[in-house]
VOKOLZA-715915 format. One line per 4 residues: number of its first residue (from 1); their letters; for each residue x, y, z of C-alpha. Coordinates in Angstrom, 3 decimals. Each point is the difference from the previous one (the first is absolute). Example, Ala and Ser with C-alpha at 12.3 -4.5 7.8 and 13.67 -1.06 7.14 Angstrom:
% residues 2
1> AS> 12.300/-4.500/7.800  1.370/3.440/-0.660
% end
This chain:
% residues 110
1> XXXX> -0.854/-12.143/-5.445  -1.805/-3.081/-1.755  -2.997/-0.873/-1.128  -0.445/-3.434/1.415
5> XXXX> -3.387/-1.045/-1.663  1.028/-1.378/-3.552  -4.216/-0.318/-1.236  -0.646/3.802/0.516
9> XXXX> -2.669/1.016/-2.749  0.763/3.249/-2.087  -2.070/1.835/1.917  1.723/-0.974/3.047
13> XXXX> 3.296/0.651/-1.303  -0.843/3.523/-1.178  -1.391/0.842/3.625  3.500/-1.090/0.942
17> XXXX> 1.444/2.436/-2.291  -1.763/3.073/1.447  0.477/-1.148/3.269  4.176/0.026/-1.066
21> XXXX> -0.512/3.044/-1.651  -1.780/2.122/3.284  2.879/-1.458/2.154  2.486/1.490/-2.361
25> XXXX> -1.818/2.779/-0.525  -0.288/0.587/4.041  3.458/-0.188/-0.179  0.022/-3.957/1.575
29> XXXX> 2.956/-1.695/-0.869  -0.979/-3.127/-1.523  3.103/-1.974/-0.114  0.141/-1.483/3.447
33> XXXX> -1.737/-3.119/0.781  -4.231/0.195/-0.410  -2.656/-1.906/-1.304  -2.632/0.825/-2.925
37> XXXX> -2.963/-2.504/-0.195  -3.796/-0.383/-0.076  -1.674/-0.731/3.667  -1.648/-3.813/-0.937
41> XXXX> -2.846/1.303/2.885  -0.761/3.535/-1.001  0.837/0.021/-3.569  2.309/3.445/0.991
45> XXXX> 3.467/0.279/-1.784  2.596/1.197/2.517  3.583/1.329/0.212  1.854/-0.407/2.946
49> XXXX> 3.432/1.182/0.516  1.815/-0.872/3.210  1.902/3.489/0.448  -3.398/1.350/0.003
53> XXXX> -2.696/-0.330/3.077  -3.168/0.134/-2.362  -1.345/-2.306/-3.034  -1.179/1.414/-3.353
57> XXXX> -3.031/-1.517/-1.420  -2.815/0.337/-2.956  -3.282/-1.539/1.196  -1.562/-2.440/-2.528
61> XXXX> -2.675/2.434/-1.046  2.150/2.977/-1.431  3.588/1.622/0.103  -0.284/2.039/3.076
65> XXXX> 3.498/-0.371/1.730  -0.433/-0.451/3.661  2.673/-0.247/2.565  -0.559/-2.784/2.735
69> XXXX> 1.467/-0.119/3.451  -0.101/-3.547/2.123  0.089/0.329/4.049  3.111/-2.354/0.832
73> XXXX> -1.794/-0.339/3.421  -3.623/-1.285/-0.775  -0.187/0.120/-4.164  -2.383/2.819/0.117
77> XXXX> 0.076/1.666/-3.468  -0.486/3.788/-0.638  0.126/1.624/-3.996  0.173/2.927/-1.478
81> XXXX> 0.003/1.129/-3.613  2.951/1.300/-1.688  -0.900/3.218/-2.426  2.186/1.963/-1.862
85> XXXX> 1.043/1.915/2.070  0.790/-2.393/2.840  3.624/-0.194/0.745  2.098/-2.938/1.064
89> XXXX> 1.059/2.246/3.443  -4.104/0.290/0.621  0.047/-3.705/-0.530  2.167/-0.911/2.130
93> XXXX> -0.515/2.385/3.025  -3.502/-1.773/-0.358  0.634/-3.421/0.405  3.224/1.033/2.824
97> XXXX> -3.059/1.818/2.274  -2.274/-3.185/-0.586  3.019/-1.884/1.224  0.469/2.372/2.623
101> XXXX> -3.761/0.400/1.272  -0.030/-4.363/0.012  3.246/-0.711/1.790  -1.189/2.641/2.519
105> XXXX> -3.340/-1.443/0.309  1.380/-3.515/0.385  2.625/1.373/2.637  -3.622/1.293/2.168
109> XX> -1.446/-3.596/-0.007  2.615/-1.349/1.476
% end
């Protein structure tokens, strides 16, 4: 995993840092290759991990950890947040029936 923007504020880099910390705690292994930065449009600070089919995030305004999940077919977006008592097998049976529901859907238009 690497942090590939070098000008990250403190702020920025301690969103990072609970963002590493949920993953662990979820039981994500972190190792593998990912990306922690800052979103230059929405000002969110993301995690994404390529073993995993969802993006963690902290919105600009607080530390809320969200998970995102991306529609390979047509970039449609859906979130959810990620409590305490979310699990990493809750996460990812989430974003695996969004993938699900889309590929089926784009498999009816054509």
């Amino acid at each position: 995993m690497e942090i590939t923007n070098k000008n990250l504020c403190s702020n920025e880099l301690r969103k990072i840092a609970l963002l590493m910390t949920k993953a662990s705690d979820l039981g994500m292994d972190i190792s593998g290759y990912g990306v922690a930065d800052v979103n230059q449009y929405s000002g969110n600070t993301y995690l994404w991990l390529e073993d995993y089919p969802f993006t963690l995030f902290i919105t600009l305004g607080d530390d809320s950890i969200w998970a995102n999940w991306s529609s390979p077919m047509n970039g449609e977006e859906h979130e959810i947040e990620v409590y305490e008592a979310t699990n990493l097998d809750r996460l990812e049976k989430w974003a695996n029936d969004l993938y699900e529901l889309d590929y089926a859907q784009e498999e009816a238009r054509q």
